[in-house]
ROFI-895598 format. One record per atom (N, C-alpha, C): atom name; residue in three letters; residue number from 1; x, y, z. Coordinates in Angstrom, 2 decimals, decimal comma. Layout:
N
[CA; ALA; NUM; [X; Y; Z]]
...
This chain:
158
[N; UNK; 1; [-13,61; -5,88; 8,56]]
[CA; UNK; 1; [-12,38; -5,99; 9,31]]
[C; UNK; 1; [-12,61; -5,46; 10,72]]
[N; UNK; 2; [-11,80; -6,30; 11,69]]
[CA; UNK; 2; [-11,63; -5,58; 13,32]]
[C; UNK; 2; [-11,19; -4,43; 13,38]]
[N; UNK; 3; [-11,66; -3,51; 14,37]]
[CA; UNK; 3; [-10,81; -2,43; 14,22]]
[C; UNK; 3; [-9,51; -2,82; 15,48]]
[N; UNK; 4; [-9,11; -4,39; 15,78]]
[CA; UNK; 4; [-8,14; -4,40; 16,44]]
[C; UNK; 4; [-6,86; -4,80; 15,62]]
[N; UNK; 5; [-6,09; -4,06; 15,89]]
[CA; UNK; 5; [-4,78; -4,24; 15,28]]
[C; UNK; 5; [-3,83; -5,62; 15,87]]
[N; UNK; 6; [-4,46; -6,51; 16,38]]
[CA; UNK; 6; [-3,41; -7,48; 16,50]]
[C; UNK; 6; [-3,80; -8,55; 15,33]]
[N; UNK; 7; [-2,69; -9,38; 14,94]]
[CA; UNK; 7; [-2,56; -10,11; 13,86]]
[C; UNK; 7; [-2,43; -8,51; 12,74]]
[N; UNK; 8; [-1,88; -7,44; 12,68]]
[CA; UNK; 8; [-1,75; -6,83; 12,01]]
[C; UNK; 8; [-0,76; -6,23; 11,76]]
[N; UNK; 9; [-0,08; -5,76; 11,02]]
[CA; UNK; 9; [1,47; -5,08; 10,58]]
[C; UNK; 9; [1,09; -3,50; 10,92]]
[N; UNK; 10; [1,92; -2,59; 11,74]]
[CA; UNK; 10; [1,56; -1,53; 12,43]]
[C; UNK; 10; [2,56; -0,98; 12,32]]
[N; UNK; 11; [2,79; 0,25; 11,23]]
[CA; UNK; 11; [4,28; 1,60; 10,84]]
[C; UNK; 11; [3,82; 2,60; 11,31]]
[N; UNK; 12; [4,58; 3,30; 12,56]]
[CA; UNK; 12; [4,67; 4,22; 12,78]]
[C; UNK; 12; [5,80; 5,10; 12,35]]
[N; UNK; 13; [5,75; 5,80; 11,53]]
[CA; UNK; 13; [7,14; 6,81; 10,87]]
[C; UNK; 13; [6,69; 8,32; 10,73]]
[N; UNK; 14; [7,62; 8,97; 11,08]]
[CA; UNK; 14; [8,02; 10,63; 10,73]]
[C; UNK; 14; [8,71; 10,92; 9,35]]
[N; UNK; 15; [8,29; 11,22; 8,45]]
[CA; UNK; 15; [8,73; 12,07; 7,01]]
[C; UNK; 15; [9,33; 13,22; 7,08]]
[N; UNK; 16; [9,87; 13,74; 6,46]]
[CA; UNK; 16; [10,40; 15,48; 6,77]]
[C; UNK; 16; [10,12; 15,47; 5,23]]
[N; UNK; 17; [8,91; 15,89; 5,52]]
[CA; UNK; 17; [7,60; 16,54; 4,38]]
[C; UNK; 17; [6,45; 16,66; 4,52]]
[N; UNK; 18; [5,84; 17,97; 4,12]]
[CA; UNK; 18; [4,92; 18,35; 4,47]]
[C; UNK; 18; [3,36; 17,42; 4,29]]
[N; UNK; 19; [2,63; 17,40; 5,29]]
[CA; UNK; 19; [1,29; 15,81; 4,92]]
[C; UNK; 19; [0,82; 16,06; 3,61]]
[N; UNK; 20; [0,44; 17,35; 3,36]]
[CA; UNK; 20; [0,18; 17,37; 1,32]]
[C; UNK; 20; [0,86; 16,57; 0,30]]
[N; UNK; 21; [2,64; 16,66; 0,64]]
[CA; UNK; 21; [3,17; 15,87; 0,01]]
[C; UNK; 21; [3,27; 14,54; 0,57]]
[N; UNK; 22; [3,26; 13,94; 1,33]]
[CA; UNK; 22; [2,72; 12,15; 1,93]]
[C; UNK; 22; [1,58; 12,04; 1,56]]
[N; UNK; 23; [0,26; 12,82; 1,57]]
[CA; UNK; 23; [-0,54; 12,65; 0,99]]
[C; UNK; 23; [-0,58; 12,01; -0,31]]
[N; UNK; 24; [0,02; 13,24; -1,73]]
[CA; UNK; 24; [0,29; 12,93; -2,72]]
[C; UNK; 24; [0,77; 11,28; -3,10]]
[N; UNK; 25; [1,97; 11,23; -2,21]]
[CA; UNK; 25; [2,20; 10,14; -2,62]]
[C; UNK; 25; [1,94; 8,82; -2,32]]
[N; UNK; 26; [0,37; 8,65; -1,71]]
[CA; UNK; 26; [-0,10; 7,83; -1,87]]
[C; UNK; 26; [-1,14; 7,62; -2,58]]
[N; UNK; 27; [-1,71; 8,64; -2,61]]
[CA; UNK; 27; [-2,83; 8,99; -3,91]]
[C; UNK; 27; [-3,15; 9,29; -5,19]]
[N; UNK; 28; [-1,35; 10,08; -5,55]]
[CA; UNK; 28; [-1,63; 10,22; -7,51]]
[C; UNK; 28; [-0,53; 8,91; -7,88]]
[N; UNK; 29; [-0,92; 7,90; -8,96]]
[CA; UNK; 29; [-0,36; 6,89; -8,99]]
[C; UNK; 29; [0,97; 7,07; -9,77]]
[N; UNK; 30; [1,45; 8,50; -10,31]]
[CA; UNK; 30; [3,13; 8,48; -10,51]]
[C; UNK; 30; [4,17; 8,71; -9,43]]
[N; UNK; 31; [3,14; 9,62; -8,64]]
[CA; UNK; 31; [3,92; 9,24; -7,11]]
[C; UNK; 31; [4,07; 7,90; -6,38]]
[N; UNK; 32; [2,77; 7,24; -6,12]]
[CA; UNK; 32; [2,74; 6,29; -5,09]]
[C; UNK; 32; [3,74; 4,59; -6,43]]
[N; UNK; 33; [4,07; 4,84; -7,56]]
[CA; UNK; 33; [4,81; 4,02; -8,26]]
[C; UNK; 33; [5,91; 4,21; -8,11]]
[N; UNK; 34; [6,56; 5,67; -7,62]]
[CA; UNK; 34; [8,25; 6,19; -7,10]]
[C; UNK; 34; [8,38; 5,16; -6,10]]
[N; UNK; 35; [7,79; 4,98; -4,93]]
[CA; UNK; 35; [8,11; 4,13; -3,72]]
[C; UNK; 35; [7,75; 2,80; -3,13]]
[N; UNK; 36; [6,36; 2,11; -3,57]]
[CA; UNK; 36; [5,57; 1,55; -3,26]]
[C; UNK; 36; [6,40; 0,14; -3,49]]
[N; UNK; 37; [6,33; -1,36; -2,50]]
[CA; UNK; 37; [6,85; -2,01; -2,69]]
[C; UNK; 37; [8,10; -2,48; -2,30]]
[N; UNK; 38; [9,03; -3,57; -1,90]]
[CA; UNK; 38; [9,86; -4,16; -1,62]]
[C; UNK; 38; [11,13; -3,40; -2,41]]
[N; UNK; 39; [11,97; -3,68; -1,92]]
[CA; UNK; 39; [13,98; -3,58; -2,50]]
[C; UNK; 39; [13,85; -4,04; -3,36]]
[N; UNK; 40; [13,32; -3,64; -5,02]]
[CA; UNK; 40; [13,81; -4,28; -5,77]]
[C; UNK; 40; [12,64; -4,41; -6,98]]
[N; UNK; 41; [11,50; -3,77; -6,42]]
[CA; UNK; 41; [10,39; -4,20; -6,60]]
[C; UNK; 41; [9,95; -3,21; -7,69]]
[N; UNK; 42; [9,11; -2,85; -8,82]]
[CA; UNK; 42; [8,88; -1,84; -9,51]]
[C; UNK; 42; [7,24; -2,27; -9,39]]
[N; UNK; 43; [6,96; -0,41; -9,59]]
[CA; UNK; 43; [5,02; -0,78; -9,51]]
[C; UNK; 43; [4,77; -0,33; -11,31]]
[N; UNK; 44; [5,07; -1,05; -12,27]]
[CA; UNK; 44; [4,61; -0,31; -13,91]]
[C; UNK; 44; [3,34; -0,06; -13,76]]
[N; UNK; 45; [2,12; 0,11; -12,91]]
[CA; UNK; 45; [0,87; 0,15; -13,47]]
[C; UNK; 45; [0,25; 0,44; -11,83]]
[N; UNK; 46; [0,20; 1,89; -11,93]]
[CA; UNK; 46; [-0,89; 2,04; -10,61]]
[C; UNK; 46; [-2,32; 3,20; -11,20]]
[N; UNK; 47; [-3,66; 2,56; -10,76]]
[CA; UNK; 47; [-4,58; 3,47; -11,32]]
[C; UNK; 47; [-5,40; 3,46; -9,83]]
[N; UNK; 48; [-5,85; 4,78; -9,81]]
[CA; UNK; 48; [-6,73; 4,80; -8,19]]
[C; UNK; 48; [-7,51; 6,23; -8,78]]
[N; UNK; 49; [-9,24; 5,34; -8,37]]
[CA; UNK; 49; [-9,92; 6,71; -8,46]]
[C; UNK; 49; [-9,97; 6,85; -6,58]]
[N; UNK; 50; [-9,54; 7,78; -6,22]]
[CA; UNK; 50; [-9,65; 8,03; -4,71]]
[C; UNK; 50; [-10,89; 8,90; -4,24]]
[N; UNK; 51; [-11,79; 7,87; -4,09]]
[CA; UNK; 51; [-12,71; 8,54; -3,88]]
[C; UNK; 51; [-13,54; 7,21; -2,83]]
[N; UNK; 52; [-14,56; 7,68; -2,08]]
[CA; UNK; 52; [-14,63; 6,41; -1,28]]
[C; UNK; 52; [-15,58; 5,72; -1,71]]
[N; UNK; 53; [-15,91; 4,13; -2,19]]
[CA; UNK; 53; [-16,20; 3,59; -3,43]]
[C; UNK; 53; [-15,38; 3,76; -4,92]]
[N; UNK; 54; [-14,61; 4,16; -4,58]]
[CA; UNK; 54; [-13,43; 4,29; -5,53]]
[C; UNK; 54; [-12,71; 2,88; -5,73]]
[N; UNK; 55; [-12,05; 2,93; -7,08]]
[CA; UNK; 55; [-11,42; 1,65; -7,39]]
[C; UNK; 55; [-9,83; 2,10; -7,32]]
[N; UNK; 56; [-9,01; 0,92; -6,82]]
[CA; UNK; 56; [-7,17; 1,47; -6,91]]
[C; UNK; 56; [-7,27; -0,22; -7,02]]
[N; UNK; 57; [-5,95; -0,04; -8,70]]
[CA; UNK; 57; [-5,16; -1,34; -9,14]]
[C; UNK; 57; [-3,72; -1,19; -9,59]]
[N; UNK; 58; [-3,19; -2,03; -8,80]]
[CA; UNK; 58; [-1,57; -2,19; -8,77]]
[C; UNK; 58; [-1,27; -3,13; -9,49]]
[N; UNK; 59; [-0,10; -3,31; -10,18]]
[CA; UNK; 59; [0,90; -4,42; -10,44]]
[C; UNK; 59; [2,37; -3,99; -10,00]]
[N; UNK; 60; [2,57; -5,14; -8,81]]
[CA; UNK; 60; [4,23; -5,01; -8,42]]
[C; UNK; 60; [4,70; -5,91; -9,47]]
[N; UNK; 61; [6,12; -5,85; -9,95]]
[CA; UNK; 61; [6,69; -6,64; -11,00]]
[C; UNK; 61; [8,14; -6,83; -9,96]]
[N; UNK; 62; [8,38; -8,24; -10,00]]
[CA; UNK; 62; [9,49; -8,24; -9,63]]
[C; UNK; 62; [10,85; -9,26; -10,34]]
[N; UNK; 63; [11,97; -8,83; -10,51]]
[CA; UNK; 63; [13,04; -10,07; -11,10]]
[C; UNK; 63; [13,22; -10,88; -10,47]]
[N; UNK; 64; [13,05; -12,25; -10,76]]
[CA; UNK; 64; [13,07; -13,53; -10,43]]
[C; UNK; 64; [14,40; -14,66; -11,20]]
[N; UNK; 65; [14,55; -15,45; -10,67]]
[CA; UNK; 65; [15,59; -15,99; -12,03]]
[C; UNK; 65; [14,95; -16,78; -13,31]]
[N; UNK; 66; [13,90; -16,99; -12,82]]
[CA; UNK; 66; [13,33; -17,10; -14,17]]
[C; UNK; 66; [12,87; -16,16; -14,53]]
[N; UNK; 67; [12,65; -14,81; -14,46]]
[CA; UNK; 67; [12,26; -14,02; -14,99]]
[C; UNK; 67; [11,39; -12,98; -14,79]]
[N; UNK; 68; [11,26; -11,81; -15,25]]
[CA; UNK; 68; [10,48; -10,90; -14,47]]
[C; UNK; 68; [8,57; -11,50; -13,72]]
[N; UNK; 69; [8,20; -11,38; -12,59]]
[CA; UNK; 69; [7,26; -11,90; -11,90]]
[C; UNK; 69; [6,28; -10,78; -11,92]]
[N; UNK; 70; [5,20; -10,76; -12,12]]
[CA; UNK; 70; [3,92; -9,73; -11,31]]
[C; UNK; 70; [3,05; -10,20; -10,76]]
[N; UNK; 71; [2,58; -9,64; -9,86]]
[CA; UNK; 71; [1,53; -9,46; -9,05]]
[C; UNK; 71; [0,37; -8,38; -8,69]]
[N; UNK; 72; [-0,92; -8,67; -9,32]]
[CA; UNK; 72; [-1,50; -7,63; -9,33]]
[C; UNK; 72; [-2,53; -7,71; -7,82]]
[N; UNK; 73; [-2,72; -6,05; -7,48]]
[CA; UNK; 73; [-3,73; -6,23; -6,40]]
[C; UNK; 73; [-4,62; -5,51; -6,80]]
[N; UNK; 74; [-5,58; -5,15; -6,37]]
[CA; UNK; 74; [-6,87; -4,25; -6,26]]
[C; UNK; 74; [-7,68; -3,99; -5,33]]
[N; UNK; 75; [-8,34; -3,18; -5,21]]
[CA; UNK; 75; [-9,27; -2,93; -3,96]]
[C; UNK; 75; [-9,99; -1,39; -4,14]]
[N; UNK; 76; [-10,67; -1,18; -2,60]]
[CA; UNK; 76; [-11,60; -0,19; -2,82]]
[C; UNK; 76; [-11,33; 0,84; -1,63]]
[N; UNK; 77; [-11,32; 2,03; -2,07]]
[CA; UNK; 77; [-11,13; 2,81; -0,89]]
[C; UNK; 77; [-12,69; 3,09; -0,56]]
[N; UNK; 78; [-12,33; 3,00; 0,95]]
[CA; UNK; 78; [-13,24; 2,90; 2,00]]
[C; UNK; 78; [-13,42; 4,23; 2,67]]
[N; UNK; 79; [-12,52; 5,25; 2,65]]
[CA; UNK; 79; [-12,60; 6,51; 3,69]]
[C; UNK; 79; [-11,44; 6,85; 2,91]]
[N; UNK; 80; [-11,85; 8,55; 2,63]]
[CA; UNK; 80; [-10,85; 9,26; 2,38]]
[C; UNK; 80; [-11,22; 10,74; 2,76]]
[N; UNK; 81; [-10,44; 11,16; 3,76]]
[CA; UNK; 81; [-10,30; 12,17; 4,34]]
[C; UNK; 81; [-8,98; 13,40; 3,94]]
[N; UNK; 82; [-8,95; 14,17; 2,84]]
[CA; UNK; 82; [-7,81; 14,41; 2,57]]
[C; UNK; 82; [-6,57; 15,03; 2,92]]
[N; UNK; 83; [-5,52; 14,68; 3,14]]
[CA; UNK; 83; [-4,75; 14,80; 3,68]]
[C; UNK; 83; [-4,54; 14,45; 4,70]]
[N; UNK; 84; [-5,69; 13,32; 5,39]]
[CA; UNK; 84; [-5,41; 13,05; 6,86]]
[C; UNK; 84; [-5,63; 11,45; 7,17]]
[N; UNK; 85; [-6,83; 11,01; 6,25]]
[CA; UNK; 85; [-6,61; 9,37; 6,47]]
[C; UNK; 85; [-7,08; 9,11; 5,75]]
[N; UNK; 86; [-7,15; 7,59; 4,74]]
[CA; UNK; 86; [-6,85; 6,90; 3,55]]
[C; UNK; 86; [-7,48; 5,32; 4,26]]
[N; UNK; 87; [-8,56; 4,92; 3,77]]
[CA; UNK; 87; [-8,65; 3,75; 4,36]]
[C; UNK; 87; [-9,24; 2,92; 2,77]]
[N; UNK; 88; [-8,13; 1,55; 3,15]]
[CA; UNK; 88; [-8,84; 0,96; 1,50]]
[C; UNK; 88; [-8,69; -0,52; 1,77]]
[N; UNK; 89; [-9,52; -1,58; 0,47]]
[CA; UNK; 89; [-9,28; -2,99; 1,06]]
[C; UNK; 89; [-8,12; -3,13; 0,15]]
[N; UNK; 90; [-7,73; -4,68; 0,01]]
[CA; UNK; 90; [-6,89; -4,74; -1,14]]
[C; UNK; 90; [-7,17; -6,48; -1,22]]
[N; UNK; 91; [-7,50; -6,83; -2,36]]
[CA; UNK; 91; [-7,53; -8,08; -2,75]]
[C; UNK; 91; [-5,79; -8,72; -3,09]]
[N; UNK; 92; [-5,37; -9,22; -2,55]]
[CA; UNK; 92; [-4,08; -9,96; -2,89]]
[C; UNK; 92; [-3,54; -10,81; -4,23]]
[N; UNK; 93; [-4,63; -11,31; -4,65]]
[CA; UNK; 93; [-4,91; -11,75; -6,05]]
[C; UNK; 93; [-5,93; -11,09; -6,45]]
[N; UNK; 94; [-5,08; -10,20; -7,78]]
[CA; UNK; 94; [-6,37; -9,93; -9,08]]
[C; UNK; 94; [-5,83; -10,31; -10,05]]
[N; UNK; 95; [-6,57; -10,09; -11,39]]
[CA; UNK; 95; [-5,89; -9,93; -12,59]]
[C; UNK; 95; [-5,73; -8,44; -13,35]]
[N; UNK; 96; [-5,44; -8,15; -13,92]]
[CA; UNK; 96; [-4,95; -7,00; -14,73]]
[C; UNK; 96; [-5,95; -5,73; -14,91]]
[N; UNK; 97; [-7,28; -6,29; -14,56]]
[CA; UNK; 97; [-8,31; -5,60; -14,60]]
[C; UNK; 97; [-8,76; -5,05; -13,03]]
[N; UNK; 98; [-8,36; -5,43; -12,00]]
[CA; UNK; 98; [-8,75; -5,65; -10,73]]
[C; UNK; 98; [-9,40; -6,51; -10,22]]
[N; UNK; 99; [-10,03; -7,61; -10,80]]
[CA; UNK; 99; [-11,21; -8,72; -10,74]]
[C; UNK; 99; [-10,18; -9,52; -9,65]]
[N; UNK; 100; [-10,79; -10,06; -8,76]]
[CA; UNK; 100; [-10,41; -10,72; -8,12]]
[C; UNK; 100; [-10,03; -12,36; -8,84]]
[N; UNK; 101; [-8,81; -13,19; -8,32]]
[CA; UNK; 101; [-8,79; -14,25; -9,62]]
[C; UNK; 101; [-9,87; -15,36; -8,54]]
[N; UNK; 102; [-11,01; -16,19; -8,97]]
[CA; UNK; 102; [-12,45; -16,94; -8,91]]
[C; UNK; 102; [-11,05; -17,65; -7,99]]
[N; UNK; 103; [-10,01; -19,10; -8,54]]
[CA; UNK; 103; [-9,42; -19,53; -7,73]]
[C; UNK; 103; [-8,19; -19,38; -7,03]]
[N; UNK; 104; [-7,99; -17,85; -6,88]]
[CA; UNK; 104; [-7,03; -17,05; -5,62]]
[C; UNK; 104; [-5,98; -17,71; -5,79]]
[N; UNK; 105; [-5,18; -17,95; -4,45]]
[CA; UNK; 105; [-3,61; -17,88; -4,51]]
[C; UNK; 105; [-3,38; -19,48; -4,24]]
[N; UNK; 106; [-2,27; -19,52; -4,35]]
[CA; UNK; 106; [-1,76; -21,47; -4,47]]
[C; UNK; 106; [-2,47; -21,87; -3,69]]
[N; UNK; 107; [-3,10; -21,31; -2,73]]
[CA; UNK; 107; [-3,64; -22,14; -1,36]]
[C; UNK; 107; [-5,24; -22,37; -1,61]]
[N; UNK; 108; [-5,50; -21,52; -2,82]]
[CA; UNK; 108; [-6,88; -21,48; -3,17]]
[C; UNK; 108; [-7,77; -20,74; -2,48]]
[N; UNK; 109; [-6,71; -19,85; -1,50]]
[CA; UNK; 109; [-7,50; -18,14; -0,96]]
[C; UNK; 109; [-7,59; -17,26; -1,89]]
[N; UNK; 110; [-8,61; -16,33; -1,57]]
[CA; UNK; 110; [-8,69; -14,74; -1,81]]
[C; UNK; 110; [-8,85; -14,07; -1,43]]
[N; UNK; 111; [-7,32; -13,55; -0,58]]
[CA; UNK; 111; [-7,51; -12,39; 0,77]]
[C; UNK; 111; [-7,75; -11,56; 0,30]]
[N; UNK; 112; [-8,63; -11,01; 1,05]]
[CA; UNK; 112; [-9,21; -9,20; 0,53]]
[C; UNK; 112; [-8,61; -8,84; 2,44]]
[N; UNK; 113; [-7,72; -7,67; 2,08]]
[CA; UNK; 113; [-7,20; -7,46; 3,83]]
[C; UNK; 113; [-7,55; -5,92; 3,76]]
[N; UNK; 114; [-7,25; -5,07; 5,05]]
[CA; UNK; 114; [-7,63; -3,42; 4,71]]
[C; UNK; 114; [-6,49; -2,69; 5,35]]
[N; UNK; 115; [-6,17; -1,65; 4,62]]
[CA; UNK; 115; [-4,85; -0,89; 4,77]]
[C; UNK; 115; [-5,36; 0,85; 5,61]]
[N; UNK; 116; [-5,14; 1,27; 6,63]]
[CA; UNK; 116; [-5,48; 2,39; 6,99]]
[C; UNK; 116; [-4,06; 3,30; 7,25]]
[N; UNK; 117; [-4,51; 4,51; 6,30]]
[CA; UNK; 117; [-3,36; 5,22; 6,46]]
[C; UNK; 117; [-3,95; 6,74; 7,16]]
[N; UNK; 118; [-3,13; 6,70; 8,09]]
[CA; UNK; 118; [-3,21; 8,39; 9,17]]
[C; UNK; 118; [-1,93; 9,27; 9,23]]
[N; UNK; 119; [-2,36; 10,42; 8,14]]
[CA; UNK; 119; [-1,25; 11,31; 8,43]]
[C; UNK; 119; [-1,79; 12,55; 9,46]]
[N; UNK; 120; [-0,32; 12,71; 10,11]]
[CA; UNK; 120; [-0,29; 13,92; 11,04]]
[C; UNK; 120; [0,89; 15,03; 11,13]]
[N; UNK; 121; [-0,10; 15,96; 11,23]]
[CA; UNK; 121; [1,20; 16,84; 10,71]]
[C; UNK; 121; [1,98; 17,22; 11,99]]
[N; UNK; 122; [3,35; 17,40; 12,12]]
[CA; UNK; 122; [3,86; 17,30; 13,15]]
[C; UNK; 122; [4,85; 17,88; 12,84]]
[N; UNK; 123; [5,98; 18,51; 14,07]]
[CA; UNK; 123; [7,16; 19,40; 14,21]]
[C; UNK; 123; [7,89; 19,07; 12,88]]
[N; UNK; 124; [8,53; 17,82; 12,73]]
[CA; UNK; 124; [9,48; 17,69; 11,66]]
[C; UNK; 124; [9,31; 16,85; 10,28]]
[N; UNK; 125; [7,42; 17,47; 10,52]]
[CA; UNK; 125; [7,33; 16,98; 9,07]]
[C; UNK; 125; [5,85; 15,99; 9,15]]
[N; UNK; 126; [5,84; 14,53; 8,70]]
[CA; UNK; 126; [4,50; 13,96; 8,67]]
[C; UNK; 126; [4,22; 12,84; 9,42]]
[N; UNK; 127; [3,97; 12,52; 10,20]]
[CA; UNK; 127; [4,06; 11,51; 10,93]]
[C; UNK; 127; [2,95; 10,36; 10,17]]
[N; UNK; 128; [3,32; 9,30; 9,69]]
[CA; UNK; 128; [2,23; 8,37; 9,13]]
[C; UNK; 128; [2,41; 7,25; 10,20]]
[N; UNK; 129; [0,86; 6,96; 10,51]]
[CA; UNK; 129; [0,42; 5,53; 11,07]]
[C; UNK; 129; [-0,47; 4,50; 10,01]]
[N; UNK; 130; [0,49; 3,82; 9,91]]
[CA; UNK; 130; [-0,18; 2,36; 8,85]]
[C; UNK; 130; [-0,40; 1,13; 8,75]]
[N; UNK; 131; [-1,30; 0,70; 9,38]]
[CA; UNK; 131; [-2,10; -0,44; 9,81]]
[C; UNK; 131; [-2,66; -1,48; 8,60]]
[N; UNK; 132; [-1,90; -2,45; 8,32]]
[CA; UNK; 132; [-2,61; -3,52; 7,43]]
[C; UNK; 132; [-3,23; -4,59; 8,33]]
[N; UNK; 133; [-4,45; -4,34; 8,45]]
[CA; UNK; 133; [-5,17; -5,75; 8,72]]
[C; UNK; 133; [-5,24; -6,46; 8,02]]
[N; UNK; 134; [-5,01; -7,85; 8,95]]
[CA; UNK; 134; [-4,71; -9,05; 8,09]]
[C; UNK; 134; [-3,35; -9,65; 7,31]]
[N; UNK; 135; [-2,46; -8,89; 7,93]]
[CA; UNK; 135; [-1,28; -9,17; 7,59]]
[C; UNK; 135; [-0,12; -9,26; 8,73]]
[N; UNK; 136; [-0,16; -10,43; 9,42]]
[CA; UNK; 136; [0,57; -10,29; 10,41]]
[C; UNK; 136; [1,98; -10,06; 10,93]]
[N; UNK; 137; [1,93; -9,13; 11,85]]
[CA; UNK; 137; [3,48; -9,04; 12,64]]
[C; UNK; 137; [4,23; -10,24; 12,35]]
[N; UNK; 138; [5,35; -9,08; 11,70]]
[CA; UNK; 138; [7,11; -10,59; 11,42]]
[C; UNK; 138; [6,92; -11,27; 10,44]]
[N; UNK; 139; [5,68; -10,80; 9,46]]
[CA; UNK; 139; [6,25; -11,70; 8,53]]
[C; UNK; 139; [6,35; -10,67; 7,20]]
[N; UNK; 140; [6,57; -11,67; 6,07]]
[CA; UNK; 140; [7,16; -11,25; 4,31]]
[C; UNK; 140; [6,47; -9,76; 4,28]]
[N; UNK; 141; [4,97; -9,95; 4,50]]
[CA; UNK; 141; [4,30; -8,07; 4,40]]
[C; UNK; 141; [4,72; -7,39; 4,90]]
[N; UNK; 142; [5,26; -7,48; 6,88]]
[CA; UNK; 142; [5,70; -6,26; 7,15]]
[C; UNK; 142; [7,10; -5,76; 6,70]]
[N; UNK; 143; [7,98; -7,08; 6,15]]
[CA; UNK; 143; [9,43; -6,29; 5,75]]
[C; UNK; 143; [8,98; -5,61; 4,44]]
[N; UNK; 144; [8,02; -6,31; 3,34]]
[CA; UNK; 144; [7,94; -5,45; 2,42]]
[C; UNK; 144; [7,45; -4,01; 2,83]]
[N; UNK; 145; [6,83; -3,81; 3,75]]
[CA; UNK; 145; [6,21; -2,23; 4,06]]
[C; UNK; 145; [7,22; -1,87; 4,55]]
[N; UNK; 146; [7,93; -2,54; 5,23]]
[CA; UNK; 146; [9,29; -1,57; 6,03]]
[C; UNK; 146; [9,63; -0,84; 4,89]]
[N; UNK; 147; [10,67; -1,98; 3,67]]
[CA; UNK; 147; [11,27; -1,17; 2,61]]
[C; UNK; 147; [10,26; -0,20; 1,70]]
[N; UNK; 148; [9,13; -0,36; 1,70]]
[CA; UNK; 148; [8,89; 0,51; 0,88]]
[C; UNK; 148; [8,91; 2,13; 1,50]]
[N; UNK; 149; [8,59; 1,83; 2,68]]
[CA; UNK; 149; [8,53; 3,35; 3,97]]
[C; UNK; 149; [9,96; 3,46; 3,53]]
[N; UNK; 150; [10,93; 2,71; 3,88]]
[CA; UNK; 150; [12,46; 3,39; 3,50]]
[C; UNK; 150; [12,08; 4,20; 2,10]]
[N; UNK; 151; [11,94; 3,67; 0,86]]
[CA; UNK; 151; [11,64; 4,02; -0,15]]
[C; UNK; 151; [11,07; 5,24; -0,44]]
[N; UNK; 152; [10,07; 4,94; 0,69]]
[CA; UNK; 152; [9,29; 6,40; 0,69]]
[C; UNK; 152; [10,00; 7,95; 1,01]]
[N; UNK; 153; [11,18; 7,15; 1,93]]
[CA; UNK; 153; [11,89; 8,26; 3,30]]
[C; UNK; 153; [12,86; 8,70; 2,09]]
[N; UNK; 154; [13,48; 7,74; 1,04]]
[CA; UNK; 154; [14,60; 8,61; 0,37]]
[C; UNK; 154; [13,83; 9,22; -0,89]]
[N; UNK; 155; [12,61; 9,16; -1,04]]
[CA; UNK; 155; [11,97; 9,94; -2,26]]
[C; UNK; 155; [11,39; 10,77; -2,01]]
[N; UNK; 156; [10,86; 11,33; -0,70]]
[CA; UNK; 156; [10,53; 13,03; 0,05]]
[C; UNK; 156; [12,01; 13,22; 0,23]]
[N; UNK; 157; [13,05; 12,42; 0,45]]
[CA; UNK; 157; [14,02; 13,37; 1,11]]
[C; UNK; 157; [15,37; 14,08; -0,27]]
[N; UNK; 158; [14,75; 13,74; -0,97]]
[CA; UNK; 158; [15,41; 14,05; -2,37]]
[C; UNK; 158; [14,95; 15,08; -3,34]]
């Protein structure tokens, strides 16, 4: 990946909580399953060895009218600095195991994109900067990261 952030979704937010706890909750997976994800969205299944060469696998589940939907991702953390930055890829299609699926998404891709997370500790709490490469400004990814940062903001602030 570039280390330029254009064509990329870019959150800058302040927490009022300490970076140990923003930390936490991106790294032990009963935390990062409290918030992670869209309005609406539940994570039943997060496993992450955080370590760099480490494996992390998600399933978002979401209600649909036909019926509950999942989506699993996976990927590898790349840099982990603790308590201060979090760098990992994430395959967009896996299956249940983390395997990437051989023929990917309707379009017959298999984005593997990279997520960098920078906490800083600051006057009123944690300031996170979060950079998905490969997921561009204005679209479906960055509102889902918006809500999940909301998500995030009412589950430190509770």
């Amino acid at each position: 990946m570039s280390d330029d952030s254009e064509g990329s979704v870019v959150i800058d937010r302040t927490f009022d909580a300490p970076v140990e706890t923003i930390w936490r909750m991106w790294t032990v997976p009963e935390h990062f399953r409290s918030w992670f994800g869209p309005t609406g969205a539940t994570i039943p299944v997060a496993k992450m060895d955080v370590r760099v060469g480490g494996a992390r696998v998600h399933c978002m589940e979401m209600q649909t009218p036909d019926g509950p939907m999942q989506m699993w991702f996976a990927g590898e953390f790349l840099e982990v600095v603790e308590n201060g930055r979090l760098v990992y890829t994430e395959a967009v299609v896996a299956d249940e195991h983390g395997a990437p699926i051989p023929d990917g998404d309707a379009h017959g891709a298999n984005v593997v994109t990279e997520v960098r997370v920078e906490l800083t500790a600051v006057e009123d709490g944690t300031r996170v900067l979060m950079t998905h490469l490969g997921i561009p400004s204005g679209s479906p990814g960055e509102a889902g990261w918006n809500m999940a940062f909301d998500k995030l903001d009412a589950v430190v602030a509770a």
